[in-house]
N, C-alpha and C positions, 0 to 999 in steps of 0.2 A: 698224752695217751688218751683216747678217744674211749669213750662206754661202749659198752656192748649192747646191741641195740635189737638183737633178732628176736629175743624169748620176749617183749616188747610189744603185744599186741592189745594190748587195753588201754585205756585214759584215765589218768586221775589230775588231780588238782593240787597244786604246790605252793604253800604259804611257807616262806625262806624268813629264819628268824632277824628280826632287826629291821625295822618300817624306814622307807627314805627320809619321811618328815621328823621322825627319832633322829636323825642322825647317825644309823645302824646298829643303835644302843639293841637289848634285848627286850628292858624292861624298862616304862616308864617310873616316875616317882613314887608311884602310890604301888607300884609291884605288879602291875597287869603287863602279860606278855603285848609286844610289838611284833608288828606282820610284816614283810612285803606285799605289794597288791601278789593277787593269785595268778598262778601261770597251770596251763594245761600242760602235763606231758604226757610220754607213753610210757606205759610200765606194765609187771608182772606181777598183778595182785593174786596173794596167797595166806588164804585166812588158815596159817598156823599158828598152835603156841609151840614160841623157842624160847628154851631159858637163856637167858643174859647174865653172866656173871660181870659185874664193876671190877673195875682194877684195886679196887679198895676191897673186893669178896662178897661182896651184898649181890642178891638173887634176886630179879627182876622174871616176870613170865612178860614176850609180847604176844600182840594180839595178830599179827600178821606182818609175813616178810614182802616188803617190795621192789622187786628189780626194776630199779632208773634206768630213763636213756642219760640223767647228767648225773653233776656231783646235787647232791640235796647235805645239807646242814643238821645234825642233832638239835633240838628243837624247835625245827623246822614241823610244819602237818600237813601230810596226806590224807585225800580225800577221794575215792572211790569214783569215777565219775567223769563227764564233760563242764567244762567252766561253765558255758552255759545255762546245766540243771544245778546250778549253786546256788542255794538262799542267800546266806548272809557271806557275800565277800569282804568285808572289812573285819568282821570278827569270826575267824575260824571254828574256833570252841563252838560256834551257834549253827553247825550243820550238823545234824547225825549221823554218826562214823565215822569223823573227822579224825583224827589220832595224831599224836605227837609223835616226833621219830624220837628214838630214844637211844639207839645206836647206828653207825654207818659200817659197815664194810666193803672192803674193793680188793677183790682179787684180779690179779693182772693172769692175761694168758702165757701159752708158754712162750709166746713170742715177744711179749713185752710191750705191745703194737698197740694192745685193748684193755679193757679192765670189767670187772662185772661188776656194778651198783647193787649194792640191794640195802634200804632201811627198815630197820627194825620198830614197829609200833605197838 
């Protein structure tokens, strides 16, 4: 099933949790998040808050929903932008506005064909 790609007209920057040189681990030894190097995509940034309820009942506010063109990872971080205007690509945390996703949802259309990305930060 292919993403839904039309609503899709802005670029941000996509840091996927778990670095190759990890070994796809999350977190090194010492507890500091692992990256993938950064990828550009297109997406649907929307600086709202939405409450997130956990499956455990704990209440989360994010900071803005964003609809992917692909699947993006729970904490994984988006970042507003062209890869290009990136300061620091190896450490995320070190751009302003960078944000962790903190939930994923995907709704499929009624055809089954597509699905709608969007993570929550």
């Amino acid at each position: 099933m292919e993403a839904i790609t039309w609503p899709c007209n802005q670029k941000a920057v996509y840091w996927a949790p778990g670095s190759e040189e990890s070994g796809g681990v999350d977190f090194d030894d010492y507890g500091t998040p692992q990256y993938s190097s950064p990828v550009e995509i297109d997406c649907r940034w929307d600086d709202i808050d939405e409450e997130i309820i956990s499956p455990t009942g704990d209440v989360t506010m994010s900071k803005a929903v964003v609809i992917v063109d692909r699947e993006v990872k729970k904490r994984g971080v988006l970042w507003l932008g062209e890869l290009s205007s990136v300061e620091d690509e190896d450490n995320p945390e070190n751009n302003e506005n960078a944000w962790e996703i903190i939930k994923v949802a995907q709704t499929p259309d009624v055809d089954g064909e597509e699905k709608l990305i969007r993570a929550f930060l």
